[in-house]
N, CA, C and O atoms as a printed pandas DataFrame, in Angstrom:
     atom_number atom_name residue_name chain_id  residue_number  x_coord  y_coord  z_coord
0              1         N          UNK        A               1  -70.121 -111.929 -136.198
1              2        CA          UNK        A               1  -70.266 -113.145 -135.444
2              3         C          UNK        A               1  -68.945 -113.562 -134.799
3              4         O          UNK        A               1  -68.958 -113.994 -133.646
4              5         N          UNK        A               2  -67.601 -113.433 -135.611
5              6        CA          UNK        A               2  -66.784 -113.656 -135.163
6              7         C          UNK        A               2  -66.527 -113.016 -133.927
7              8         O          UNK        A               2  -66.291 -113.638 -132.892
8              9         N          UNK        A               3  -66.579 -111.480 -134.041
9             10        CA          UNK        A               3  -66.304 -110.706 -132.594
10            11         C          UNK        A               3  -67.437 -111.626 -131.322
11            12         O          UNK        A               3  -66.874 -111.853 -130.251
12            13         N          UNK        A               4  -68.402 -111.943 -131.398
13            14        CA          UNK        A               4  -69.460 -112.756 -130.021
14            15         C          UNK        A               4  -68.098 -113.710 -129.663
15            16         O          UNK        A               4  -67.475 -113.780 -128.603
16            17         N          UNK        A               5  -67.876 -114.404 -130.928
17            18        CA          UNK        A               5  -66.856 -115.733 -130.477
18            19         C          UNK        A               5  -65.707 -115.344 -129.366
19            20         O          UNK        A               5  -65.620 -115.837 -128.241
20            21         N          UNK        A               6  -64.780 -114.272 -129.981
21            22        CA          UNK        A               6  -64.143 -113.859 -129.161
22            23         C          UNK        A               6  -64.119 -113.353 -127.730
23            24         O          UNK        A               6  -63.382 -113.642 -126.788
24            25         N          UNK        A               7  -65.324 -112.361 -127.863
25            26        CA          UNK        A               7  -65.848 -111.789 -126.558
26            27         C          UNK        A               7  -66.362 -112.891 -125.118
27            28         O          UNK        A               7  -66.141 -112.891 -123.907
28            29         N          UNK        A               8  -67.226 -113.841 -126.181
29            30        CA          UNK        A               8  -67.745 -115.069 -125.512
30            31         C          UNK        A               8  -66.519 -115.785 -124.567
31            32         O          UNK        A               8  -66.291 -115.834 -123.359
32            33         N          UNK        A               9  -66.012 -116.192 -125.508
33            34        CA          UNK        A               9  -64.028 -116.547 -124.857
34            35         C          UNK        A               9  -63.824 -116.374 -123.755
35            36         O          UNK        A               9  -63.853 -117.047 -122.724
36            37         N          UNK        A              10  -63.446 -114.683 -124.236
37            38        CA          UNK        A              10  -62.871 -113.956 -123.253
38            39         C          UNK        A              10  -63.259 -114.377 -121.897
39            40         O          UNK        A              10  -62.651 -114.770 -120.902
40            41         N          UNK        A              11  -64.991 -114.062 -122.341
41            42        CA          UNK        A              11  -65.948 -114.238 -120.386
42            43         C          UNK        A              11  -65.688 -114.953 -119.710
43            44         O          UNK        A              11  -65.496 -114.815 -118.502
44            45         N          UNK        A              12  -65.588 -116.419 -120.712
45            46        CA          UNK        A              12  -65.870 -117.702 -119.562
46            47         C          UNK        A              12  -64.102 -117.724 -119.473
47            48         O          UNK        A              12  -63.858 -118.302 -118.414
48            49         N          UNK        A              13  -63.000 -117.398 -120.037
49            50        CA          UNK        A              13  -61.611 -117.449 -119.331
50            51         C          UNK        A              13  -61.163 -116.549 -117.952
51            52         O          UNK        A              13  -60.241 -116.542 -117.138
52            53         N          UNK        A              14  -62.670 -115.642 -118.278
53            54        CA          UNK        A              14  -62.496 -114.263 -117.236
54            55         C          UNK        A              14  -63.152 -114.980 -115.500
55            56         O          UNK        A              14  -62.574 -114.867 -114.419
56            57         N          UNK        A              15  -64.343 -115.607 -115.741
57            58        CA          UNK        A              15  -65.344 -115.749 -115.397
58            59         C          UNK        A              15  -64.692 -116.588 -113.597
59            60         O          UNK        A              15  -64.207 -117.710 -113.741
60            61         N          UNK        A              16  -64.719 -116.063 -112.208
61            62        CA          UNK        A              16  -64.654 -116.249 -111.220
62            63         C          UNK        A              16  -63.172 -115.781 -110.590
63            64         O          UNK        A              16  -62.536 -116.264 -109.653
64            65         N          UNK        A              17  -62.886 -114.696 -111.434
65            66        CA          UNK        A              17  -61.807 -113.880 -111.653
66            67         C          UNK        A              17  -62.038 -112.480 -110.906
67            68         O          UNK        A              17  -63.156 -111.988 -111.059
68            69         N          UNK        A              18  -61.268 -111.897 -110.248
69            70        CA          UNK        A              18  -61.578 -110.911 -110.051
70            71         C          UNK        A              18  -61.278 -109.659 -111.341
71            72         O          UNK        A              18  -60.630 -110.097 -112.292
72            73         N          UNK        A              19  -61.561 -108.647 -111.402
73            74        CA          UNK        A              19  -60.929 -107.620 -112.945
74            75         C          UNK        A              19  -59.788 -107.064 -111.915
75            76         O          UNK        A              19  -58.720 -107.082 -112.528
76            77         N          UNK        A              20  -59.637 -106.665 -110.824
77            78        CA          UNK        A              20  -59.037 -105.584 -110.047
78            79         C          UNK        A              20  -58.763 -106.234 -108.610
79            80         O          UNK        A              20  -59.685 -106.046 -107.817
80            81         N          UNK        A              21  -57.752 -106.908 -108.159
81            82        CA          UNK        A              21  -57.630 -108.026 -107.210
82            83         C          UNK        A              21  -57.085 -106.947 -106.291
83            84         O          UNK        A              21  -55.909 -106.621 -106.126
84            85         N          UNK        A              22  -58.541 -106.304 -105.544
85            86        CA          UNK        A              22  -58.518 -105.966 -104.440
86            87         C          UNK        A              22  -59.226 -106.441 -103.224
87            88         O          UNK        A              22  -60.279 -107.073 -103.293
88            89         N          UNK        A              23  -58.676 -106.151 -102.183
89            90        CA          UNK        A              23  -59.610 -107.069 -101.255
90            91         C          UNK        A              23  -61.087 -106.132 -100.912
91            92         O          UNK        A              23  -61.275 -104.941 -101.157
92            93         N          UNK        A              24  -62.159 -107.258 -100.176
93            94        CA          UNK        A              24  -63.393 -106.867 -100.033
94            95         C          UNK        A              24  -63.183 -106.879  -98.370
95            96         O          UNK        A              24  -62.736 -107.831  -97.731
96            97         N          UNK        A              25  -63.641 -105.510  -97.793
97            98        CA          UNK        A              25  -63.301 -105.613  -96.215
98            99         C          UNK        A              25  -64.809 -105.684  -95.745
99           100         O          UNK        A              25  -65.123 -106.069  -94.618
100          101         N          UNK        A              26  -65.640 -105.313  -96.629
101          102        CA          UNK        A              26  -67.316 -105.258  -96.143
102          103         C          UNK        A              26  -68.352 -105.496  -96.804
103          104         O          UNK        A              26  -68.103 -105.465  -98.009
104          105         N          UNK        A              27  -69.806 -105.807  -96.485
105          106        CA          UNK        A              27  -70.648 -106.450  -97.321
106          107         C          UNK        A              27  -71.193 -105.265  -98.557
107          108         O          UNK        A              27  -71.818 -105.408  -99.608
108          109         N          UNK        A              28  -70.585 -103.991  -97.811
109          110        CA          UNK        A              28  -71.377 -103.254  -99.161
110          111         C          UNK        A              28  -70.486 -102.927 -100.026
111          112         O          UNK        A              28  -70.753 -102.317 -101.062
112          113         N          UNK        A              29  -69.229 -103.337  -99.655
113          114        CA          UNK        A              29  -68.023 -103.246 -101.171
114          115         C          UNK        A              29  -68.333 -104.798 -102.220
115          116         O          UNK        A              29  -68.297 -104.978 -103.438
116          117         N          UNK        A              30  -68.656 -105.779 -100.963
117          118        CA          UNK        A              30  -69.186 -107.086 -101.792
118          119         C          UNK        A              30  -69.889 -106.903 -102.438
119          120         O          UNK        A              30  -69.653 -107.334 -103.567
120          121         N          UNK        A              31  -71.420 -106.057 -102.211
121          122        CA          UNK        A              31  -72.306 -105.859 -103.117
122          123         C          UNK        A              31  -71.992 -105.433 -104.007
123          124         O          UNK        A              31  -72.199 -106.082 -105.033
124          125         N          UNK        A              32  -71.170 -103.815 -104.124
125          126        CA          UNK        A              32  -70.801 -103.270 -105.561
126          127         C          UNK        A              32  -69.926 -104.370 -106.320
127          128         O          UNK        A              32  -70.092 -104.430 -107.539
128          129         N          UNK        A              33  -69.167 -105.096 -105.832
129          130        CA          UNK        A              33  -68.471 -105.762 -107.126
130          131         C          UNK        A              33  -69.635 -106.830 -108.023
131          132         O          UNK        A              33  -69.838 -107.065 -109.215
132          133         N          UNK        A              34  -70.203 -107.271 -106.780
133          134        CA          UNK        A              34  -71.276 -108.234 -107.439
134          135         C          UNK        A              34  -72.547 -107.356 -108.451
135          136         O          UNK        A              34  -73.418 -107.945 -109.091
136          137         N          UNK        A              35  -72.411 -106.132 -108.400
137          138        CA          UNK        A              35  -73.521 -105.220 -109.023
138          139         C          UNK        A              35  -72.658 -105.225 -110.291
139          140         O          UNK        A              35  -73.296 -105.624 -111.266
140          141         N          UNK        A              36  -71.198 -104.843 -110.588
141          142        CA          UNK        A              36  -70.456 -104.496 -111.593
142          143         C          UNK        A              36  -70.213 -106.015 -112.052
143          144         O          UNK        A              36  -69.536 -105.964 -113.079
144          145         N          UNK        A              37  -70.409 -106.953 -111.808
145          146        CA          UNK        A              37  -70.317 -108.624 -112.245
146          147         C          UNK        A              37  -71.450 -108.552 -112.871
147          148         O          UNK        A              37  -71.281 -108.603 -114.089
148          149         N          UNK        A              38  -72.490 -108.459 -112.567
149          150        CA          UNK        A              38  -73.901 -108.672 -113.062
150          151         C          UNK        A              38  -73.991 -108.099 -114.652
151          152         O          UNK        A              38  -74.506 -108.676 -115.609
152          153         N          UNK        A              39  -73.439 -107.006 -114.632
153          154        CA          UNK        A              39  -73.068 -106.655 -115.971
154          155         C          UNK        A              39  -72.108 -107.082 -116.601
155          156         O          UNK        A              39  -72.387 -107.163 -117.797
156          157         N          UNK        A              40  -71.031 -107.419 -116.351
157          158        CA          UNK        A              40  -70.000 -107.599 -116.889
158          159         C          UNK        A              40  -70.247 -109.181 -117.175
159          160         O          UNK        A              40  -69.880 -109.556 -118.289
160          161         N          UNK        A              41  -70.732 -110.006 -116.450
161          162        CA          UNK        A              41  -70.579 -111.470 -116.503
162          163         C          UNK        A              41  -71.940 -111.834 -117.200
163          164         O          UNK        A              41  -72.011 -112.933 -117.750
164          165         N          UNK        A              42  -73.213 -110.848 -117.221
165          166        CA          UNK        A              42  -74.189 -111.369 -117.650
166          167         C          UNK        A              42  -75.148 -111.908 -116.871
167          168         O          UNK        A              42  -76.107 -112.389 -117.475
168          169         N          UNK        A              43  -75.149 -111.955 -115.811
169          170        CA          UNK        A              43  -75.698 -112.641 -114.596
170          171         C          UNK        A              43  -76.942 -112.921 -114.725
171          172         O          UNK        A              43  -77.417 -113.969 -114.288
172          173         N          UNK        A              44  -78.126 -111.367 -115.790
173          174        CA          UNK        A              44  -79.093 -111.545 -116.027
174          175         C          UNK        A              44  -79.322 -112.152 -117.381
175          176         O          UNK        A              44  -78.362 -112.449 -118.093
176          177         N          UNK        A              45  -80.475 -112.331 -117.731
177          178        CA          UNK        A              45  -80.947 -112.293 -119.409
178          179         C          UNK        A              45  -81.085 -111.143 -119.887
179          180         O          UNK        A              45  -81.218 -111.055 -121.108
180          181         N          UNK        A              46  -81.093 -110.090 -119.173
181          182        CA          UNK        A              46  -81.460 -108.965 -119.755
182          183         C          UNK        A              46  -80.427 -107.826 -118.847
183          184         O          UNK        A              46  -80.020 -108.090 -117.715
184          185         N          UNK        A              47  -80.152 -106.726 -119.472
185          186        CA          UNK        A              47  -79.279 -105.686 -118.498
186          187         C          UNK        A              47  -80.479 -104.986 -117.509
187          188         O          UNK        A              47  -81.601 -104.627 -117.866
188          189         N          UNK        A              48  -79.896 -104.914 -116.195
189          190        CA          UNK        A              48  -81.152 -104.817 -114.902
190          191         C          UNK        A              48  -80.437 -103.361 -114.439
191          192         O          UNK        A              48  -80.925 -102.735 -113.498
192          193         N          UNK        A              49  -79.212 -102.845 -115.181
193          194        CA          UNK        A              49  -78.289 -101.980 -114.232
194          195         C          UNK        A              49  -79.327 -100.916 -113.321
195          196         O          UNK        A              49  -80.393 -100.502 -113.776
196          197         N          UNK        A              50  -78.896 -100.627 -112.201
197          198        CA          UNK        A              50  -79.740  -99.496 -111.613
198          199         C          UNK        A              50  -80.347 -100.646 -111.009
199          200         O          UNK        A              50  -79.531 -100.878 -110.117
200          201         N          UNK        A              51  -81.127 -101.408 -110.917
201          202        CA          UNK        A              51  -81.879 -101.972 -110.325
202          203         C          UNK        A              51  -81.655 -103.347 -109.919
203          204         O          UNK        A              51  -82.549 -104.190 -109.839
204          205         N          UNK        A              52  -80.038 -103.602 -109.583
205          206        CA          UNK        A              52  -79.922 -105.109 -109.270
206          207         C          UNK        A              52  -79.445 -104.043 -107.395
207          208         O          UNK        A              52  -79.354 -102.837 -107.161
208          209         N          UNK        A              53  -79.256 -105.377 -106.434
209          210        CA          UNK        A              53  -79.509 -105.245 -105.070
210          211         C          UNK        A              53  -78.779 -106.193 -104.457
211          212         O          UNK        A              53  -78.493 -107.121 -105.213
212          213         N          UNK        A              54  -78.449 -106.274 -103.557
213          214        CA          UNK        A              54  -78.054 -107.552 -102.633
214          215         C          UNK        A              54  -78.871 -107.798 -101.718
215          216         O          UNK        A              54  -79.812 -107.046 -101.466
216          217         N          UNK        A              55  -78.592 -109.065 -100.985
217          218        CA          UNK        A              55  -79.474 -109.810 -100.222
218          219         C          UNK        A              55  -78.557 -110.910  -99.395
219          220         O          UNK        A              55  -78.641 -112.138  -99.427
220          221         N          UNK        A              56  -77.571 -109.988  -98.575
221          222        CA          UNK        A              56  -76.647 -110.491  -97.549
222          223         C          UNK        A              56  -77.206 -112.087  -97.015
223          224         O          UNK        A              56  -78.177 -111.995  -96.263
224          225         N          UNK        A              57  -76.911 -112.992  -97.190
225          226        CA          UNK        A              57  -76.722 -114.281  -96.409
226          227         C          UNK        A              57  -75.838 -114.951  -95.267
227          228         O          UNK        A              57  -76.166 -115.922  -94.586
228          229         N          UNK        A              58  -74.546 -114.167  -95.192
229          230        CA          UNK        A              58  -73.997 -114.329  -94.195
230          231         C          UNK        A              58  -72.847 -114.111  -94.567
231          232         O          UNK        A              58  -72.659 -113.052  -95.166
232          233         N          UNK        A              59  -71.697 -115.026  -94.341
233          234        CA          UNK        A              59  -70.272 -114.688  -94.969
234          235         C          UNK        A              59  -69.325 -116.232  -93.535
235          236         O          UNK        A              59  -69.604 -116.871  -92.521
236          237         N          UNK        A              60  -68.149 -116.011  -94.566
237          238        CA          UNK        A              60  -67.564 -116.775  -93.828
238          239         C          UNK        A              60  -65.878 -116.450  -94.066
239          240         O          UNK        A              60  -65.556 -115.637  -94.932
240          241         N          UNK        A              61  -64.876 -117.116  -93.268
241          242        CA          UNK        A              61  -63.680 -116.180  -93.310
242          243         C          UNK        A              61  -63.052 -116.197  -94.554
243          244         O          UNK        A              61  -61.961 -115.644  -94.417
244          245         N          UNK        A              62  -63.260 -116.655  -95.983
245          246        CA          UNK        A              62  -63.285 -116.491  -97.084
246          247         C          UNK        A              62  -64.420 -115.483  -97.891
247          248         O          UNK        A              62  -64.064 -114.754  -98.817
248          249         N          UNK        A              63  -65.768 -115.548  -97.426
249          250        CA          UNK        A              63  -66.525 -115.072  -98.705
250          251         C          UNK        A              63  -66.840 -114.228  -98.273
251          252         O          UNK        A              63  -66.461 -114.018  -97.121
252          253         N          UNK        A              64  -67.650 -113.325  -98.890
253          254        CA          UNK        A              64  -69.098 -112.705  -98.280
254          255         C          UNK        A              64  -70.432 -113.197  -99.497
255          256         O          UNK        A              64  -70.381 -113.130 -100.725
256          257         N          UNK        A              65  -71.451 -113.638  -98.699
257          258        CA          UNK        A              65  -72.046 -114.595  -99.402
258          259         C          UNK        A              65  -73.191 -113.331  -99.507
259          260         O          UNK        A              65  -73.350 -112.431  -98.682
260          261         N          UNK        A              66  -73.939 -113.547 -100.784
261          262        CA          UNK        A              66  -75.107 -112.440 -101.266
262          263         C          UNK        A              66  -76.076 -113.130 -102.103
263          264         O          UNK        A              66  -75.586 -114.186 -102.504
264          265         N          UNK        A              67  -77.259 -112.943 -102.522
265          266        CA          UNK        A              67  -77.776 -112.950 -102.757
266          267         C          UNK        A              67  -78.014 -111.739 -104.188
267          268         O          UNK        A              67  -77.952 -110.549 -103.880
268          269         N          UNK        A              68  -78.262 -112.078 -105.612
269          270        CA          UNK        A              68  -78.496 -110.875 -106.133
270          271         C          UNK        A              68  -79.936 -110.776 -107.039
271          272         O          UNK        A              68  -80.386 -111.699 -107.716
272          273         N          UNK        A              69  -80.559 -109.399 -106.879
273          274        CA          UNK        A              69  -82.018 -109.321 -106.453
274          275         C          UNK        A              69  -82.051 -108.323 -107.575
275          276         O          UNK        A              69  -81.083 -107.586 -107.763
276          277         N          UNK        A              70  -82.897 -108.280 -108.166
277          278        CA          UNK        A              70  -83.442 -106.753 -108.623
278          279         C          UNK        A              70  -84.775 -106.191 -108.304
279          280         O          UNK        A              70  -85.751 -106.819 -107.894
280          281         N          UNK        A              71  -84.676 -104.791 -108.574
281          282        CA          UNK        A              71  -86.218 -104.165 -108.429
282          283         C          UNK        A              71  -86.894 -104.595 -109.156
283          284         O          UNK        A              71  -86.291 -104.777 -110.213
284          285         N          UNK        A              72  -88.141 -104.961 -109.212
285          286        CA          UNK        A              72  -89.047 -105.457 -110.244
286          287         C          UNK        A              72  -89.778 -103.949 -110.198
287          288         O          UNK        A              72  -89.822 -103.136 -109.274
288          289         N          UNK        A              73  -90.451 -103.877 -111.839
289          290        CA          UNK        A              73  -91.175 -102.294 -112.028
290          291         C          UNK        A              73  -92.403 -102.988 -112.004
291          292         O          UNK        A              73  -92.605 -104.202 -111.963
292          293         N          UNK        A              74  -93.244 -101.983 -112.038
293          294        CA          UNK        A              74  -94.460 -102.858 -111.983
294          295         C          UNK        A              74  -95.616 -103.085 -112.966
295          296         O          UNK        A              74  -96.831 -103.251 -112.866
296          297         N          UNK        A              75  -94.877 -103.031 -113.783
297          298        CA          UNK        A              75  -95.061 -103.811 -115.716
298          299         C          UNK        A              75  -94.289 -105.165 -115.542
299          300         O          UNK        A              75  -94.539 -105.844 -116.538
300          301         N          UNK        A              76  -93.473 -105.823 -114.705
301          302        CA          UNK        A              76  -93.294 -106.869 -115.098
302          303         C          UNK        A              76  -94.338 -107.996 -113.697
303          304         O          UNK        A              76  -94.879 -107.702 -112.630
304          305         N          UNK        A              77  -94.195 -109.163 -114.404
305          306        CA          UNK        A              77  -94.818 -110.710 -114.145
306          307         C          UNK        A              77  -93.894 -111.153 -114.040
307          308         O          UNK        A              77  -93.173 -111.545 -114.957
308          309         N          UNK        A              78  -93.565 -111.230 -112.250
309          310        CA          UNK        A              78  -91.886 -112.459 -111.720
310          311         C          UNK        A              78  -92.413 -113.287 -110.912
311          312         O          UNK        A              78  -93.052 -112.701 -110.038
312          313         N          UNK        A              79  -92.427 -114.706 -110.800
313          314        CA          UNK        A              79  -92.252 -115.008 -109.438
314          315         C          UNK        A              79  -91.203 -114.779 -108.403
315          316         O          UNK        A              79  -91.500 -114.522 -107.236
316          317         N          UNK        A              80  -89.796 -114.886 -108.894
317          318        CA          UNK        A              80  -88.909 -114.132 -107.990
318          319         C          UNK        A              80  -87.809 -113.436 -108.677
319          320         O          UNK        A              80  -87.155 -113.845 -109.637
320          321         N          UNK        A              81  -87.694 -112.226 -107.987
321          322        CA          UNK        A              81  -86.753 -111.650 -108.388
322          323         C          UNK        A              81  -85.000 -111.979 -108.268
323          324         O          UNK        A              81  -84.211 -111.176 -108.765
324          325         N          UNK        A              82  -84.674 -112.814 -107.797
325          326        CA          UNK        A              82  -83.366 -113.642 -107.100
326          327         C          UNK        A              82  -83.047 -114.311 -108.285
327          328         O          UNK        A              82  -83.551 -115.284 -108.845
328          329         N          UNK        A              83  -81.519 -113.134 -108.707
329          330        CA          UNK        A              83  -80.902 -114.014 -109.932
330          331         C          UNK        A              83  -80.156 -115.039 -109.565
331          332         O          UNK        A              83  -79.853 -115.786 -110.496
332          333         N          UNK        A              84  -79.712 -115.360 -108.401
333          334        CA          UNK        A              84  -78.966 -116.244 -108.067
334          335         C          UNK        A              84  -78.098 -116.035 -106.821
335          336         O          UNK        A              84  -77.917 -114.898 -106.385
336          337         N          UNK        A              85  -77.466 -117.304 -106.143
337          338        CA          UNK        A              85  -76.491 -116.851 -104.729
338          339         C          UNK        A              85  -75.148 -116.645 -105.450
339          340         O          UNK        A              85  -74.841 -117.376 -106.391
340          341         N          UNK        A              86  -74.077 -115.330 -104.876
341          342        CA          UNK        A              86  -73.069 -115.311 -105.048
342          343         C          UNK        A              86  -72.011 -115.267 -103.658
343          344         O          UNK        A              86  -72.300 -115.284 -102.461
344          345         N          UNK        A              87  -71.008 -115.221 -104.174
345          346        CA          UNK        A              87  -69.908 -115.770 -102.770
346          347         C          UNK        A              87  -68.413 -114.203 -103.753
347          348         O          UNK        A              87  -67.906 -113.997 -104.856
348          349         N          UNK        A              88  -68.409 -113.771 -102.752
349          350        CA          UNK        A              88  -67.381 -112.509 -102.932
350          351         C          UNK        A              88  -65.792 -112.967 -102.156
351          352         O          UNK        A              88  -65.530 -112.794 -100.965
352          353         N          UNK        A              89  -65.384 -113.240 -102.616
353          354        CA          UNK        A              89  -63.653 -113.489 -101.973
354          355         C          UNK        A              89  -63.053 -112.218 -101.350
355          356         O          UNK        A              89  -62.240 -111.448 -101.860
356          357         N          UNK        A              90  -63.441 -112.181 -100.534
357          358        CA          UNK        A              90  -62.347 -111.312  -99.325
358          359         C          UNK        A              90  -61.005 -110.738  -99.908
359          360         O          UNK        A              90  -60.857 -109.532 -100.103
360          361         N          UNK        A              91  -59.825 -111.879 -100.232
361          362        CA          UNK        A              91  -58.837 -111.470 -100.021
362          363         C          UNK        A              91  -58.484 -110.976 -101.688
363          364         O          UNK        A              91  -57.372 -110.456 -101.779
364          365         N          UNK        A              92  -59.212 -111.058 -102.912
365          366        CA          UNK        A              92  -58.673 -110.659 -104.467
366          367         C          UNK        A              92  -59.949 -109.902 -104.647
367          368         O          UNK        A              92  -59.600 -108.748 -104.896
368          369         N          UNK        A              93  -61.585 -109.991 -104.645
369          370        CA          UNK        A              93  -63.038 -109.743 -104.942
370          371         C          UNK        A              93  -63.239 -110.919 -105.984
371          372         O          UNK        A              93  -63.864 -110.670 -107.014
372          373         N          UNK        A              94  -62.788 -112.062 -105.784
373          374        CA          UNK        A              94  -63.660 -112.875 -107.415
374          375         C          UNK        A              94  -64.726 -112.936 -106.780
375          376         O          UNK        A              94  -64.967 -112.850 -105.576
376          377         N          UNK        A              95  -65.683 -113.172 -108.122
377          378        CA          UNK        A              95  -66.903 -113.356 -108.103
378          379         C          UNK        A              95  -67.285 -115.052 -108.497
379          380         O          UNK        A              95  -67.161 -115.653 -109.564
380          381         N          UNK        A              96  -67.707 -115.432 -107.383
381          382        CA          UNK        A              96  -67.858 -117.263 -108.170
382          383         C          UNK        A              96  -69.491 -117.100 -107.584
383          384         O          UNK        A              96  -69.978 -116.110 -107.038
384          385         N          UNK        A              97  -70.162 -118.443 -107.898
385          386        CA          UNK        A              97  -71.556 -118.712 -107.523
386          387         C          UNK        A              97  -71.162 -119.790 -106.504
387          388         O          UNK        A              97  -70.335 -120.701 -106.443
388          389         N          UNK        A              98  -72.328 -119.166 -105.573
389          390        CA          UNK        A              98  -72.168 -119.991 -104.120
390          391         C          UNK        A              98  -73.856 -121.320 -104.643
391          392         O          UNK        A              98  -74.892 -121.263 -105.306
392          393         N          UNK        A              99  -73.163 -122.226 -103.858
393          394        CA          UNK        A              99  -74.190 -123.088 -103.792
394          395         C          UNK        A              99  -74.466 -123.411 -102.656
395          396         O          UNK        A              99  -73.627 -123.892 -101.895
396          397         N          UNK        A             100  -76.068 -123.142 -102.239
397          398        CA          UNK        A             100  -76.164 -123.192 -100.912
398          399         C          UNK        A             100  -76.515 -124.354 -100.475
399          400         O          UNK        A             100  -76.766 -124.433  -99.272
400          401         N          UNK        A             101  -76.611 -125.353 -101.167
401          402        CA          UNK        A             101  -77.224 -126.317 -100.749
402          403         C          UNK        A             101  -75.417 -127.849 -100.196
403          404         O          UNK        A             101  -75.308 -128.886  -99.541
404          405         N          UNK        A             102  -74.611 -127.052 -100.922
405          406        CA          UNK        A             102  -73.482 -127.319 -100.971
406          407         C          UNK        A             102  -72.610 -126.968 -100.158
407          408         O          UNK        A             102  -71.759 -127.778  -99.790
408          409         N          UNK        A             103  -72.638 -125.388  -99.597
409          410        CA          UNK        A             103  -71.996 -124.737  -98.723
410          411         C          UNK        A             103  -70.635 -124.256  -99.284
411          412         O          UNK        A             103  -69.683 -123.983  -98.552
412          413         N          UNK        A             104  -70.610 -124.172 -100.620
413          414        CA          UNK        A             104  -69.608 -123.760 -101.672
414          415         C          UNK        A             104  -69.266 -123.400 -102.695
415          416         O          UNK        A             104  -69.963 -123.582 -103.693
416          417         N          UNK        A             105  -67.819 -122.642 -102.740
417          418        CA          UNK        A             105  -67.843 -121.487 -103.873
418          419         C          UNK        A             105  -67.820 -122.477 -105.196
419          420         O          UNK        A             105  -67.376 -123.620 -105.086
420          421         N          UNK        A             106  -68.414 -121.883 -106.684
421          422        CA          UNK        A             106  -67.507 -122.581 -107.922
422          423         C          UNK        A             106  -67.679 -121.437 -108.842
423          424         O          UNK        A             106  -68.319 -120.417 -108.586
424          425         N          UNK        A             107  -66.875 -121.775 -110.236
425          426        CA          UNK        A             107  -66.631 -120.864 -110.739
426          427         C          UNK        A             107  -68.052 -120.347 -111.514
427          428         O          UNK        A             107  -69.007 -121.048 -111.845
428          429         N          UNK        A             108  -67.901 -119.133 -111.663
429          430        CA          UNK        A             108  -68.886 -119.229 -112.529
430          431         C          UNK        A             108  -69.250 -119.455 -113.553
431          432         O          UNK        A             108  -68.322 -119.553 -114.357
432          433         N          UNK        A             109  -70.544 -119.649 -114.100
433          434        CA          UNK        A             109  -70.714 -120.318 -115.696
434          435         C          UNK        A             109  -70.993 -119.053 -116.652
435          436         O          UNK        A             109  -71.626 -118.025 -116.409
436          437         N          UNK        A             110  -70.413 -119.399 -117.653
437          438        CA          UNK        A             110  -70.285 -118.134 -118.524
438          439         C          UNK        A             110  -71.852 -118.163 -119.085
439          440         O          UNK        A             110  -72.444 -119.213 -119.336
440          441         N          UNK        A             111  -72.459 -116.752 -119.250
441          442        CA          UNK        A             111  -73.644 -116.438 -119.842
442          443         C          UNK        A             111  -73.793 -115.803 -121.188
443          444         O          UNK        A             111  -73.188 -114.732 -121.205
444          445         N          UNK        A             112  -74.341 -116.060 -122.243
445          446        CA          UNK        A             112  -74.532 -115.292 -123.787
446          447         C          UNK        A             112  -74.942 -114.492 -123.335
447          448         O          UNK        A             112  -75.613 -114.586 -122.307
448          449         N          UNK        A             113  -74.554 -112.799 -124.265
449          450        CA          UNK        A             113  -74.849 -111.651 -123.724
450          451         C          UNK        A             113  -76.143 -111.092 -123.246
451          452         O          UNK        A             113  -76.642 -111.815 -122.384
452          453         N          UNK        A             114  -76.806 -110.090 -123.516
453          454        CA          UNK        A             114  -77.888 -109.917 -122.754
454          455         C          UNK        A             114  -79.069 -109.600 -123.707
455          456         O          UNK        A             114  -78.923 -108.974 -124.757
456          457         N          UNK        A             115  -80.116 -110.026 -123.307
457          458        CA          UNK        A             115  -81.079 -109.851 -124.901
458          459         C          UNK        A             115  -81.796 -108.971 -124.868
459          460         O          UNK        A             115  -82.138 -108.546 -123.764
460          461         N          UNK        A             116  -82.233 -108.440 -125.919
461          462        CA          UNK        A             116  -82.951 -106.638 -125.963
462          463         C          UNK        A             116  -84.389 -107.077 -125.785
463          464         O          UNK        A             116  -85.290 -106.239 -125.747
């Protein structure tokens, strides 16, 4: 239990951080970081790897704004597949959650790991 505590920590100190502060020059380098976030940050309730997606929204001279989607198989019951909007930083890759209704980046909220 102790190790969750720690790990838990770690995330949310990690969490709208880039791991590797390189810049993002295009929407499909945005996507992969946001594919390798999804795991790393928890993004889902469950691990989706292989089957999470983007869903370009636009971008602006800071972000590149996405959308992240997975394949649904067709054993599952979704109404939507859209885990949420993300916003990709250009000039390091953090990953924060965009709010669209806001028109802005924040950090992200740390998630408990992923459930079997």
């Amino acid at each position: 239990m102790h190790r969750f505590h720690l790990t838990f920590a770690a995330l949310a100190l990690s969490c709208g951080t880039s791991t590797a502060a390189t810049s993002v020059t295009t929407t499909k380098q945005a996507c992969a970081v946001l594919k390798r976030a999804a795991v790393t940050y928890h993004l889902s309730r469950r691990n989706l790897s292989g089957r999470y997606y983007c869903d370009p929204i636009g971008d602006n001279s800071e972000y590149f704004l996405l959308g992240l989607r997975y394949r649904v198989t067709e054993d599952e019951l979704v109404g939507s597949n859209l885990l949420g909007w993300f916003a990709i930083r250009r000039s390091d890759s953090a990953v924060r959650e965009w709010d669209i209704n806001e028109s802005k980046a924040t950090p992200l909220t740390p998630r408990p790991p992923f459930v079997n």
